[in-house]
C-alpha positions in Angstrom: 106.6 -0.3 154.5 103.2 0.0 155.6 103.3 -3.4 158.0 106.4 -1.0 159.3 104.5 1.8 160.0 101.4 0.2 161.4 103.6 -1.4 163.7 105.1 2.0 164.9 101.8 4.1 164.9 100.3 1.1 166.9 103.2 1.8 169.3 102.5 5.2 169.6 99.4 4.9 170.5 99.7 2.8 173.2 102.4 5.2 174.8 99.9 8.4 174.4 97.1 5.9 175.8 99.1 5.1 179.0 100.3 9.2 179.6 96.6 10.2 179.0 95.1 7.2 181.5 98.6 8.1 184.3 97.4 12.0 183.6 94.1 11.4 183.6 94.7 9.8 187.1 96.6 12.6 188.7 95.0 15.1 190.9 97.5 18.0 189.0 98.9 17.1 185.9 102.3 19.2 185.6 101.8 22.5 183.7 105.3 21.5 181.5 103.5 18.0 180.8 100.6 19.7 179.6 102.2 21.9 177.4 104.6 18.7 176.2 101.8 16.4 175.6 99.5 19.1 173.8 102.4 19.8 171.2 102.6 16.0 170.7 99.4 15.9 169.9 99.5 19.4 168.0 102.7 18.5 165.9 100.9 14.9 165.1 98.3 16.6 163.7 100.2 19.1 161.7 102.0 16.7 160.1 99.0 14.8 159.1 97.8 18.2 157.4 101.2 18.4 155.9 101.3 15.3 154.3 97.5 15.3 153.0 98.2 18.8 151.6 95.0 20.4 154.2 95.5 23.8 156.6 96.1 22.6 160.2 93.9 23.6 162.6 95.8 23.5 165.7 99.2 25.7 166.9 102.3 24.4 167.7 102.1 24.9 171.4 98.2 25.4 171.7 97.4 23.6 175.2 94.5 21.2 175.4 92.7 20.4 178.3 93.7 16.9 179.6 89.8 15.9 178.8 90.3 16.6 175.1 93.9 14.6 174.9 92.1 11.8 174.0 89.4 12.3 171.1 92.8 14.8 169.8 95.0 11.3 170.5 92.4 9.1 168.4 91.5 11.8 165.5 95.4 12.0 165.0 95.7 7.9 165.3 92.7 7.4 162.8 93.9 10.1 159.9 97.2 8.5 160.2 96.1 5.4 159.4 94.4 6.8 156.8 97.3 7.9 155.0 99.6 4.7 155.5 96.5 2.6 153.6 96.5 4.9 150.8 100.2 5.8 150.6 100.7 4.5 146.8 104.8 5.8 147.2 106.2 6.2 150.7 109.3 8.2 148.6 106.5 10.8 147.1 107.8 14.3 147.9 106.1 16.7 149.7 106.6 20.7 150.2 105.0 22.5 153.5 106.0 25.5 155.6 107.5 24.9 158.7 105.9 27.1 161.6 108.0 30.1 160.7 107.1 29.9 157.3 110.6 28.4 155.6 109.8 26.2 152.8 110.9 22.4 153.1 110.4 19.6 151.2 110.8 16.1 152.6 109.5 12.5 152.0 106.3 11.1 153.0 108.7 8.2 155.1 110.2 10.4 156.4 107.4 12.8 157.5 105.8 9.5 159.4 109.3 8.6 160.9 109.4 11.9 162.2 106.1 12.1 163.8 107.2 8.4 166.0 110.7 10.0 166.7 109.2 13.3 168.0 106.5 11.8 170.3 108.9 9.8 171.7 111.5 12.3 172.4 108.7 14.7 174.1 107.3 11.5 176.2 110.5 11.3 177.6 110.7 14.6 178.6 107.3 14.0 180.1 108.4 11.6 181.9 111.2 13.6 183.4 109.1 15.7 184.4 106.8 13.5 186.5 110.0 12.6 188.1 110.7 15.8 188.8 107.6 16.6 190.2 107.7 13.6 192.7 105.4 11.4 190.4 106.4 7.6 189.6 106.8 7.6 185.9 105.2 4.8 183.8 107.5 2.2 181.6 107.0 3.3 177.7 109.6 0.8 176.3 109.3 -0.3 173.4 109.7 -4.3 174.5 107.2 -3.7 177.2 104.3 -3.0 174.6 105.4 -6.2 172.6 105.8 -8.3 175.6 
């Protein structure tokens, strides 16, 4: 399980990599991308809290300045690592709140699943947007990063 999930965070990290260096190239990043990638980053982050048992320190939806995506992208990255090296039992269950305060319980797997499935689904949006907005958007397939 943890080969699995190094794989996947490795993954990940690419993807956030290439929208911070395509954002970071733009002369306006979309406000919608901004707000998308800062809750990737923010919900990444949360769920690392979640899963260690600590407070986050970061909202939901609180925007980062492009310049901070990536020291927000690494801290995320490194923590996570962090907690797939000392995972003793990927099946260890975990309470939390979600951000309106109902009480859930779910698996460590399943926490770390969730954190790939999310960013992906908000990258996509992301890159809808820069569609939208008349910007070429980047390839984020998975088969391109193992290629």
């Amino acid at each position: 399980m943890e080969e699995f999930f190094n794989e996947l965070f490795d993954y990940n990290f690419f993807c956030n990599k290439q929208l911070i260096e395509a954002c970071g190239e733009l002369k306006k990043v979309p406000e919608k991308s901004i707000k998308l990638f800062s809750h990737i980053l923010n919900a990444h982050h949360i769920w690392n809290a979640r899963i260690v048992g600590i407070p986050s320190t970061l909202g939901v939806w609180q925007e980062h300045a492009v310049k901070d995506w990536e020291d927000i992208h690494y801290e995320n990255q490194r923590n996570t690592f962090e907690i797939i090296t000392g995972a003793d039992n990927y099946e260890r269950r975990i309470d939390y709140e979600n951000s309106e305060g109902r009480l859930f319980t779910n698996t460590t797997q399943d926490m770390l699943f969730h954190i790939i499935n999310h960013s992906t689904h908000h990258r996509a949006q992301i890159l809808a947007d820069f569609r939208d907005q008349g910007i070429a958007p980047i390839s984020l397939d998975y088969v391109f990063y193992k290629r």
